[in-house]
Each structure stands twice: as structure tokens, then as C-alpha cells.
C-alpha positions as CSV (number, residue, x, y, z in Angstrom):
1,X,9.2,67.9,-56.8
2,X,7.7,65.0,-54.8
3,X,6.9,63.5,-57.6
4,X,10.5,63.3,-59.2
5,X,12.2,62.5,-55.7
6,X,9.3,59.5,-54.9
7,X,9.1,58.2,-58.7
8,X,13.0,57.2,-58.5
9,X,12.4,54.2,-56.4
10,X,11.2,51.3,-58.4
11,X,9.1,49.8,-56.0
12,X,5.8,51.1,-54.6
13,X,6.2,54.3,-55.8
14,X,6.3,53.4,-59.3
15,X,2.7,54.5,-59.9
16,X,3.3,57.8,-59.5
17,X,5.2,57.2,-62.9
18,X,1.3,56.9,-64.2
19,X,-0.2,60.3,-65.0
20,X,-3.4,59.4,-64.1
21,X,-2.6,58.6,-60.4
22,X,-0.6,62.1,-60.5
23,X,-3.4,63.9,-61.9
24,X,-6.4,62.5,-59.2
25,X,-3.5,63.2,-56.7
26,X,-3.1,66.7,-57.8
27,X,-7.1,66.8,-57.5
28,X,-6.8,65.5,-53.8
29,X,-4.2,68.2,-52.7
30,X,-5.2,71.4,-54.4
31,X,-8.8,70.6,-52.6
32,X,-7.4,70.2,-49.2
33,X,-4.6,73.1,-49.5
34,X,-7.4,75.2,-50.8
35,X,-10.0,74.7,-48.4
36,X,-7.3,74.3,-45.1
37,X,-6.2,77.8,-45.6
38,X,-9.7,79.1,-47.5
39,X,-10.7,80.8,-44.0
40,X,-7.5,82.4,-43.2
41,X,-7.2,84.1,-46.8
42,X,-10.3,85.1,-47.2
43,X,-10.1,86.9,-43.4
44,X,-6.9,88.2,-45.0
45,X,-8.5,89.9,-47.5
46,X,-11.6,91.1,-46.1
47,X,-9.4,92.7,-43.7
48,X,-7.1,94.5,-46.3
49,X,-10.4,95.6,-48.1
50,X,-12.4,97.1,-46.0
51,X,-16.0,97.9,-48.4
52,X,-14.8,94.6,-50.3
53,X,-15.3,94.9,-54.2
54,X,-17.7,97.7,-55.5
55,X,-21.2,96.4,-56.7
56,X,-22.1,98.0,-60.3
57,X,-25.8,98.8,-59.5
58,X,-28.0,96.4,-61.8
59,X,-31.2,97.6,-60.3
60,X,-30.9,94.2,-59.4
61,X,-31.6,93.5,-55.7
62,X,-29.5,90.6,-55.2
63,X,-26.8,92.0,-56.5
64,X,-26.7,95.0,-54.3
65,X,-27.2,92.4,-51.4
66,X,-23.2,91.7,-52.0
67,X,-21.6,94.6,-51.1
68,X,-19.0,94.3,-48.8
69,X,-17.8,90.6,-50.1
70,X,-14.3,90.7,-50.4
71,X,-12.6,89.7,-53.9
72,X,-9.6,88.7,-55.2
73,X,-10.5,85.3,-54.4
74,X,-8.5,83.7,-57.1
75,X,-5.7,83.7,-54.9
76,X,-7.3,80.3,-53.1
77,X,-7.2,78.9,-56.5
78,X,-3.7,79.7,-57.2
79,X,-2.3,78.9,-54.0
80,X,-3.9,75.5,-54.5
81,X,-3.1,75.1,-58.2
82,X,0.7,75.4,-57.7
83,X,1.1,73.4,-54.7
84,X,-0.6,70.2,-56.7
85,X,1.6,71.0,-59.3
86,X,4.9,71.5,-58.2
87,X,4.4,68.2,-55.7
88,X,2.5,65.6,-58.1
89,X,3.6,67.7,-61.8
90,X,6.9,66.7,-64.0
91,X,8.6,69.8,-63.5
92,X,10.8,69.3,-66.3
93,X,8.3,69.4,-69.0
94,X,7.8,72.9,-71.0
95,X,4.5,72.5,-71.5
96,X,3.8,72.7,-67.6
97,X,5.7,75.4,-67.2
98,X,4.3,77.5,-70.2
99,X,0.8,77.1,-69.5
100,X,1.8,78.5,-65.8
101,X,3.5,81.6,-67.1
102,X,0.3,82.2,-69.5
103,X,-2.0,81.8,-66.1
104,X,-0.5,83.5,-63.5
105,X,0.3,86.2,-65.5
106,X,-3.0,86.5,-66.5
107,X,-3.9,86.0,-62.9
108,X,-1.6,89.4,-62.1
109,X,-2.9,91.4,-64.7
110,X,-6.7,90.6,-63.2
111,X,-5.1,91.5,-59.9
112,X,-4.4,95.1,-60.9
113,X,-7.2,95.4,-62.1
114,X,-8.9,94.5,-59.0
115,X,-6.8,96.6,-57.2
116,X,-7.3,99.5,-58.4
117,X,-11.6,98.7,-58.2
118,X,-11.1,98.1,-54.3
119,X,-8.6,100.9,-53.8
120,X,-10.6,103.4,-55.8
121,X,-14.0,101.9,-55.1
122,X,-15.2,101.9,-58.5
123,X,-16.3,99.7,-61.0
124,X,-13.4,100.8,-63.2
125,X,-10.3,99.3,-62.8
126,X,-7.3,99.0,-65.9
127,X,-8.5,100.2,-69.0
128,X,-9.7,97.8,-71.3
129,X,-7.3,98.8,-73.8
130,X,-4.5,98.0,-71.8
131,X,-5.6,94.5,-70.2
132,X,-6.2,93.6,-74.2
133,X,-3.0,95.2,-75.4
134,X,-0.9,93.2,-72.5
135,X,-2.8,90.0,-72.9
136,X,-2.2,89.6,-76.4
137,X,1.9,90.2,-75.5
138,X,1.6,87.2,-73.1
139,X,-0.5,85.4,-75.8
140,X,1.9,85.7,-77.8
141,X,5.0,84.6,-76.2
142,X,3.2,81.6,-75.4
143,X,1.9,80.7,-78.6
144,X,5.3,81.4,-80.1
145,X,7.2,78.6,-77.5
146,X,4.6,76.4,-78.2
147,X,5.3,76.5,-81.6
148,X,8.6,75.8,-81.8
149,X,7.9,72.8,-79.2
150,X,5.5,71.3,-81.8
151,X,8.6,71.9,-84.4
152,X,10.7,70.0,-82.9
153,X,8.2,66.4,-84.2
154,X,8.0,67.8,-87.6
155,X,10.2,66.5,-90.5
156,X,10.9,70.6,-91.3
157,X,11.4,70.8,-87.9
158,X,11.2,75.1,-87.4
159,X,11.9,76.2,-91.1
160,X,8.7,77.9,-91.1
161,X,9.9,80.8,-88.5
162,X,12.6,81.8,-91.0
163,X,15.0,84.8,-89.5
164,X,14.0,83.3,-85.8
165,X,15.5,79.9,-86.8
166,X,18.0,79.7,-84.1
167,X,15.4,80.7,-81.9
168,X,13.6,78.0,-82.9
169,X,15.6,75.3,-82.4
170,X,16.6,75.9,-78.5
171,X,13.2,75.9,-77.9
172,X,12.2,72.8,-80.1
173,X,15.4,71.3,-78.1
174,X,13.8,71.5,-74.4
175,X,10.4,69.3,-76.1
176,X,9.6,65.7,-74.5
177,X,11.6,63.5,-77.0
178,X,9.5,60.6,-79.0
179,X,10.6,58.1,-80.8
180,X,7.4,58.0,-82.7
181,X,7.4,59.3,-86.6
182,X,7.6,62.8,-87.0
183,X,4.1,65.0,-87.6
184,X,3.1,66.3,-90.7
185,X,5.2,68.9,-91.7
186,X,2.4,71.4,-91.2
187,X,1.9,70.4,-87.8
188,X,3.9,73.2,-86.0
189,X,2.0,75.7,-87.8
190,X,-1.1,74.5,-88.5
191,X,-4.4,74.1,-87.4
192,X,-6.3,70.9,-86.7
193,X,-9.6,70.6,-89.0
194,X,-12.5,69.3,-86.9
195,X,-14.0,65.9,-88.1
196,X,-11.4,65.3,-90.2
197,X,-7.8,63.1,-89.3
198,X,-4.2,64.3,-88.9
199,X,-5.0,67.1,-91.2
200,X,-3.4,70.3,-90.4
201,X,-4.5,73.5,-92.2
202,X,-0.7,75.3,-92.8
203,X,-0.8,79.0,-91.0
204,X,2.9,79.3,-90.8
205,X,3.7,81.8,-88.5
206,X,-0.1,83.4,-88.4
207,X,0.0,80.4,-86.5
208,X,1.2,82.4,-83.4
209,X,-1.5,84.9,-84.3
210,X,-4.3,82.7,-84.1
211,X,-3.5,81.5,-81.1
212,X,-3.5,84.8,-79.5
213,X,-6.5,85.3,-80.4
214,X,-7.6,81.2,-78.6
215,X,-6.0,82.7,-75.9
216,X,-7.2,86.2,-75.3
217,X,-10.8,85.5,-76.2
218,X,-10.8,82.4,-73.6
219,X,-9.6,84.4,-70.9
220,X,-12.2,87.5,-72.1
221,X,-15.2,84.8,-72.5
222,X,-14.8,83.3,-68.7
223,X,-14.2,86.7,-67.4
224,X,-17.4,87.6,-68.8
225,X,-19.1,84.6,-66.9
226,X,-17.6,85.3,-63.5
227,X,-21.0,87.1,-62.2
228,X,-23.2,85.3,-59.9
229,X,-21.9,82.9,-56.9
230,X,-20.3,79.6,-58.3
231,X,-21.4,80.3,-61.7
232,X,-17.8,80.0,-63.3
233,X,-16.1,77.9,-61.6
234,X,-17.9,74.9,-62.4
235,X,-18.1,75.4,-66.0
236,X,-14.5,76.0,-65.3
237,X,-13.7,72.9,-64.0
238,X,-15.6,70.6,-66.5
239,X,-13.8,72.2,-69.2
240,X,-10.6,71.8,-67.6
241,X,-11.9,68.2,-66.9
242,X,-12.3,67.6,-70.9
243,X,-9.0,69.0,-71.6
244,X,-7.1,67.0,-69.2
245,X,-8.7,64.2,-71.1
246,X,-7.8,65.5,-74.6
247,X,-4.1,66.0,-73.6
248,X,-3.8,62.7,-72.0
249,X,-5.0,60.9,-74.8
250,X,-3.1,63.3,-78.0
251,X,0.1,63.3,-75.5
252,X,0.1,59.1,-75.7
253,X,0.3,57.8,-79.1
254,X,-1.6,54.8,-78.7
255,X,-4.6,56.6,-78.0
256,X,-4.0,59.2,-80.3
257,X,-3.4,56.9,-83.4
258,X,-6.5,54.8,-82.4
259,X,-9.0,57.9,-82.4
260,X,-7.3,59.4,-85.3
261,X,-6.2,62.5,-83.6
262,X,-2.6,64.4,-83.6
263,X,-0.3,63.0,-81.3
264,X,1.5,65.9,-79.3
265,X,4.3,64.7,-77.5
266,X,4.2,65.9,-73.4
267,X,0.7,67.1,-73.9
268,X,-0.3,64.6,-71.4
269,X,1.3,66.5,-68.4
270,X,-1.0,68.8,-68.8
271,X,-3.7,66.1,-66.8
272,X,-1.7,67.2,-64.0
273,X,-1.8,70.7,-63.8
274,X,-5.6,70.7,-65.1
275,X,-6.3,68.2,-62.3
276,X,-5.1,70.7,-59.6
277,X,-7.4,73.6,-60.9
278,X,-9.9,70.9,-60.6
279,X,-9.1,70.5,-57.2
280,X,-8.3,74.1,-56.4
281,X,-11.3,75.0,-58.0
282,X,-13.9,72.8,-55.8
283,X,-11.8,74.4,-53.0
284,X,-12.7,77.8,-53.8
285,X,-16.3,76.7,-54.8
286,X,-16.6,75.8,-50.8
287,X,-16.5,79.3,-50.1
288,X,-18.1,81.0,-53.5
289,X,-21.2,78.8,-52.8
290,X,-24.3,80.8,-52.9
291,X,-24.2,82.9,-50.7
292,X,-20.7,83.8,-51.4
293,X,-18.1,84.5,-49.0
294,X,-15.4,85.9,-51.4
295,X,-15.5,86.6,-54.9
296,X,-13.0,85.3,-57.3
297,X,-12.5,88.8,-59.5
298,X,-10.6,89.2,-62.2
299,X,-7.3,87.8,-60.4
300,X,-9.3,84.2,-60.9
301,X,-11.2,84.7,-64.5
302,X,-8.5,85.4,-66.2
303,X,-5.8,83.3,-65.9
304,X,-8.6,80.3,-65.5
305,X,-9.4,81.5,-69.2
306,X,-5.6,81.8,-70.3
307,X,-5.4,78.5,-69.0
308,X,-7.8,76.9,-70.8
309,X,-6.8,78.5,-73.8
310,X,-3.3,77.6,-74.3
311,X,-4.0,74.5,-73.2
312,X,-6.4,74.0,-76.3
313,X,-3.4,75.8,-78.5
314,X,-0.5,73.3,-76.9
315,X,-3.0,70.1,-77.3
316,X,-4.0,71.3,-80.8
317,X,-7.7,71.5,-80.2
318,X,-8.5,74.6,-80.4
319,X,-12.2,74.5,-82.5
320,X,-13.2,72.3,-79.7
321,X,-13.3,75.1,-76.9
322,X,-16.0,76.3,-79.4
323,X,-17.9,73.6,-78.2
324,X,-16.2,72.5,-74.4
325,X,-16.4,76.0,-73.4
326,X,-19.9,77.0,-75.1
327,X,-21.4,78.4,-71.7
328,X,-18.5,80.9,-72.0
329,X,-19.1,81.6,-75.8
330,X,-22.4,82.1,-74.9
331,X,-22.3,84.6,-72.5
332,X,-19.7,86.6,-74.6
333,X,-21.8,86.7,-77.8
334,X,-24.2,87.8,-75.5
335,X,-22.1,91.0,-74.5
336,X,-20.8,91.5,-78.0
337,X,-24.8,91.1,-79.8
338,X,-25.7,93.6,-77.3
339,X,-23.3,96.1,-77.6
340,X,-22.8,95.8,-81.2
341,X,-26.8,96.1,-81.8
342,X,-26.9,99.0,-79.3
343,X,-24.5,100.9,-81.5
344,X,-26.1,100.1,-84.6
345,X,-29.7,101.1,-84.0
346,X,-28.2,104.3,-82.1
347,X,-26.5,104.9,-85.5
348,X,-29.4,104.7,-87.3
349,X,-32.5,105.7,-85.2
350,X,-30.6,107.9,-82.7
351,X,-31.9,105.5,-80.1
352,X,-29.4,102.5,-79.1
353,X,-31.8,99.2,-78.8
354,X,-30.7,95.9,-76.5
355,X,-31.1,92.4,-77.8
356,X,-31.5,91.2,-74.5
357,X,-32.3,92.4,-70.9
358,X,-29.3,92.9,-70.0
359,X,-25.5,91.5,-70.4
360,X,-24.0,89.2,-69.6
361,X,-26.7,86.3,-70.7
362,X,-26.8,85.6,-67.1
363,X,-27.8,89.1,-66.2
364,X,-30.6,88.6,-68.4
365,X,-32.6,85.9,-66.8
366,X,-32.3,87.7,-63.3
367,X,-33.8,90.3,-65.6
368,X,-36.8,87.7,-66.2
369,X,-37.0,87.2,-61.9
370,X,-34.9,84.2,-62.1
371,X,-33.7,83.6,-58.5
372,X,-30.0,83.7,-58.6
373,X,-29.5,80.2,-57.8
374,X,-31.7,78.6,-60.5
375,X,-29.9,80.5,-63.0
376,X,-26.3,79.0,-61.7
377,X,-27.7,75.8,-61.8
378,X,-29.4,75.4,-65.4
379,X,-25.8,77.1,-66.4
380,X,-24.0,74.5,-64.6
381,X,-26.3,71.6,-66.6
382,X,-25.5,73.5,-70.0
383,X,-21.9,73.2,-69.2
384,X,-21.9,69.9,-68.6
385,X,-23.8,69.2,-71.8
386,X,-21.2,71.5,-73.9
387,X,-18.5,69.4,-72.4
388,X,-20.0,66.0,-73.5
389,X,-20.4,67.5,-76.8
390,X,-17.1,68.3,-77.2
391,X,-15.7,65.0,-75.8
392,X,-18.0,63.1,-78.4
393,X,-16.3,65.1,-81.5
394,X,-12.8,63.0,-81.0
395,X,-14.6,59.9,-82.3
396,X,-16.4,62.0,-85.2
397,X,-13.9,62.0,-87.6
């Protein structure tokens, strides 16, 4: 909003016509929102809690140590997120406003989840049944209006979503208009090929399935990471870091046509809204700093996972979260090797056997007497080395 009120004079206030200035702006504010009212929230919850969030007992000492830290944290980063945005973002773009419904919804389902942990004082909160069957709804909504954005640059334009034509074309009408080429006419429902230029492999409309999955297995993966103090939020934030770059640059065509990589009109917005979790995130990282003084829960993991994912799905680079987000891969292979193993050898032998220590990956090296803090930080240094990784792959091609 201040953005689009400011940006009308031509004078001074021209830069904030520059996405980069919006997007270190949006950085800027979500911080201070977040940490300003970071005590006052965090009282708030504490308050409405009582015993805080229930500790699943680890037989790990410094996980018992917790009990009584309040949760729900999340709520700092939201707060934070979606004042950046609506003052520094171009709330006329769909992308913006897509990638918001996909996170806070997200974000809600995580909180009922932690709701019913702290009001029921158990480790159980929504079935896991449920939290899938809803995410991949929401998933898929999203994925779908994406995909009729991304028809609206191809020389097919929707023809792809046969019966839901009509329906294609209102939404293809609200995309940023270019008057750049159109894409290739697999573009809308395709799939980039890593290392390889403007080459889109044609899904059609299993295009909308795919990225559900993208989506739902993002939001799963950081979930899975959010378990020691600070330990996903910085992995968090340099993927989100990498992405802002990656839509910047496919969301200009300049950029894009000079690194070979599909140009996705209003992609580039996205800087914004990535830049204010960056912000939002650091705020809440002021208080989840070993030792923690709330807990993000499931009201934070999630949607910070949605988001990431359908960002990858609107910026079409989805193979490199693979890589950007490999700390979060990690750590849910880790779950899925151990349960899958488990039920094997139990199948076979009668007696389940464990790949590792424990699960999550993390869990595993406090297994090994790792103090708490030493594993956060060799996770935080794997994360940023995942994140250059995935950077480098927009030259290789």
C-alpha cells in the first residue's frame, strides 16, 4: 500500500519502483515489526498456554529441559511477513497474493494442530491423514492458478485445461502483461529440465499434480526440521534468500535470456514477499536463539514450507529445491529410511531395526552426545552450502 501510494510521485520516490530497494525494505521492516512486538506476543502466549507445548520424551535431557516453552511462535513471523508485504509489496500482482493464500493457510492448519497439542497436552495434535488430505486441497488450488497465469505467455495460451477453459482464461487475464515473445507452448504445463535451456517437459494438467506434490512435501520436509532452537529458520531464510534471487532474475527478461533460464512474467515480486520472511524470520530467530524463548510449532513450519514450495512451482524451479533446500530433504529421507526400514525388517525378522539413532537426522547426532548447539550450527553451514549449490546450477546449462 505504501508502496503504490509513494511510487506515484516521480521524483525521490521513484526507487521504490526498483524491486530490489522494495525487497531490502521489506527485510528492514519485517525485522523491526517482528522483534518490537516479539516480547509482548510471546507473553501473550505463554499466558494463554499455561505448560507451553508438550515435550515428546527423547530420553534426551535437553529436550526435556524445554517444557514449559510456549509455541505457536510462527505468529511473530506472520505478523512480520504481512506487514513488509502489504507496505513495500505490489499488491496488484497474483503471484503475491497466491503464494500468501498457500502460506497462511498452511500456517492455520499448523495452528490447529498446535492447538489441539497445548489444549490436550499431548504430542498428538490433527491426524496426519487429515493435515495431508487438506494440504494437498490447498496445493492444489494453487498450483491450478498458477497454471493458468503461466498460460496466459504461451502461444496456446490455456488449451491444455480443456472443459476448464473459461476458467482458464480469467485467471491467465489477471497475469503481469509482457510484451516479450510468448513461452514455449509447453510452458504452462511443463516442467523445467535441469541443465538444460527453455526446455519444458509437457505434463499438461499432471502439471497441477506435480506441483502438489512440490508443495506438500516442502511444507512436510521443513516441518520435519523444526526441532532444536534456531535450527529451521535459518535454513529457512537462505533458501528463501535463493529464491528471491531466482524469481528476480526469471521475472526480468534480460537476465533470464542471458542465463538461459524461463522468463516468468511477475515472478520477480516474489523478492518482496521472500525478503519479508527474511526479515520476519531473523526477528523470530532473536527469540528462538538457543536457549529458546518460544517455539515456532507447526503454525511456523508449515506455511514457511508452502512458501517455499509454491514459490519454486510459480518461478519454475522446482528440481532446484532438491538442491536449495537439501538440509530439509535430508532430514526427511532421514524419517522416511527409518520408518520404512523399521517396517521392513519387522516384516521379515519380527523385529523392526533403525537406520539411524533416531529421527529426525538431527535427533540422531544428539543421539551421538552432540551438544544441541553444535548440531544447529554444522546444519546452518550445510544449508548455506546447499544454497550455493543450487544458486551455481542457473549457469550450468
Amino acid at each position: 500500500m505504501l508502496y503504490e501510494w509513494l511510487a506515484a510521485d516521480s521524483g525521490i520516490f521513484n526507487v521504490l519502483n526498483y524491486i530490489t530497494f522494495r525487497s531490502g525494505a521489506a527485510v528492514v521492516t519485517a525485522f523491526l515489526v517482528t522483534v518490537m512486538f516479539g516480547d509482548a506476543m510471546i507473553n501473550f502466549l505463554r499466558a494463554r498456554q499455561g505448560k507451553g507445548q508438550p515435550i515428546r520424551d527423547l530420553s534426551l535431557e535437553a529436550q526435556l529441559s524445554k517444557q514449559g516453552t510456549p509455541t505457536m511462535g510462527g505468529f511473530l513471523i506472520w505478523f512480520g511477513l504481512v506487514i513488509g508485504v502489504l507496505l513495500w509489496g505490489n499488491l496488484k500482482n497474483p503471484y503475491i497474493w497466491v503464494t500468501l493464500f498457500v502460506t497462511l493457510s498452511y500456517a492455520f492448519l499448523g495452528f490447529l494442530d498446535d492447538f489441539a497439542k497445548v489444549s490436550k497436552q499431548t504430542d498428538a495434535g490433527v491426524s496426519a491423514k487429515l493435515r495431508l488430505l487438506v494440504g494437498f486441497g490447498i496445493a492444489a488450488l494453487a498450483c491450478a492458478f498458477i497454471m493458468g497465469l503461466h498460460g496466459a505467455h504461451t502461444p496456446a495460451g490455456h488449451a491444455e485445461w480443456g472443459p476448464l477453459n473459461d476458467l482458464a482464461k480469467t485467471i491467465a487475464s489477471l497475469a503481469p502483461k509482457t510484451s516479450v515473445e510468448p513461452a514455449d507452448p509447453a510452458f504452462a504445463g511443463g516442467v523445467a529440465v535441469p541443465f538444460v535451456n527453455d526446455y519444458f517437459f509437457p505434463l499438461g494438467a499432471f502439471f497441477i499434480l506435480f506441483g502438489m506434490i512440490v508443495v506438500v512435501g516442502s511444507a512436510n520436509a521443513v516441518n520435519f526440521t523444526d526441532g532444536l532452537d534456531g535450527l529451521a529458520i535459518v535454513p529457512m531464510s537462505f533458501a528463501a534468500a535463493s529464491y528471491a534471487l531466482i524469481a528476480y532474475l526469471t521475472g526480468n527478461f534480460v537476465f533470464a535470456d542471458y542465463l538461459g533460464i524461463q522468463f516468468t512474467p511477475g515472478t520477480g515480486e516474489l523478492a518482496v514477499l521472500l525478503g519479508a520472511m527474511i526479515g520476519a524470520g531473523m526477528g523470530f530467530l532473536w527469540y528462538n536463539a538457543y536457549p529458546a524463548k518460544v517455539f515456532m510449532g507447526d503454525t511456523g513450519s508449515l506455511g514457511l514450507g508452502g512458501m517455499l514450495g509454491v514459490v519454486a512451482v510459480a518461478a519454475k524451479h522446482e528440481f532446484a529445491l532438491v538442491i536449495i533446500g537439501g538440509l530439509f530433504v535430508l532430514e526427511a529421507l532421514s524419517v522416511m529410511m527409518q520408518v520404512g526400514w523399521f517396517k521392513i525388517t519387522r516384516k521379515l525378522t519380527g523385529e523392526g531395526k533403525r537406520i539411524f539413532l533416531m529421527a529426525p537426522l538431527h535427533h540422531h547426532f544428539q543421539k551421538r552426545n552432540w551438544p544441541e548447539t553444535r548440531v544447529v550450527a554444522r546444519f546452518w553451514i550445510l544449508s548455506v552450502l546447499f544454497a550455493l549449490a543450487g544458486l551455481a546450477t542457473l549457469k550450468l546449462r
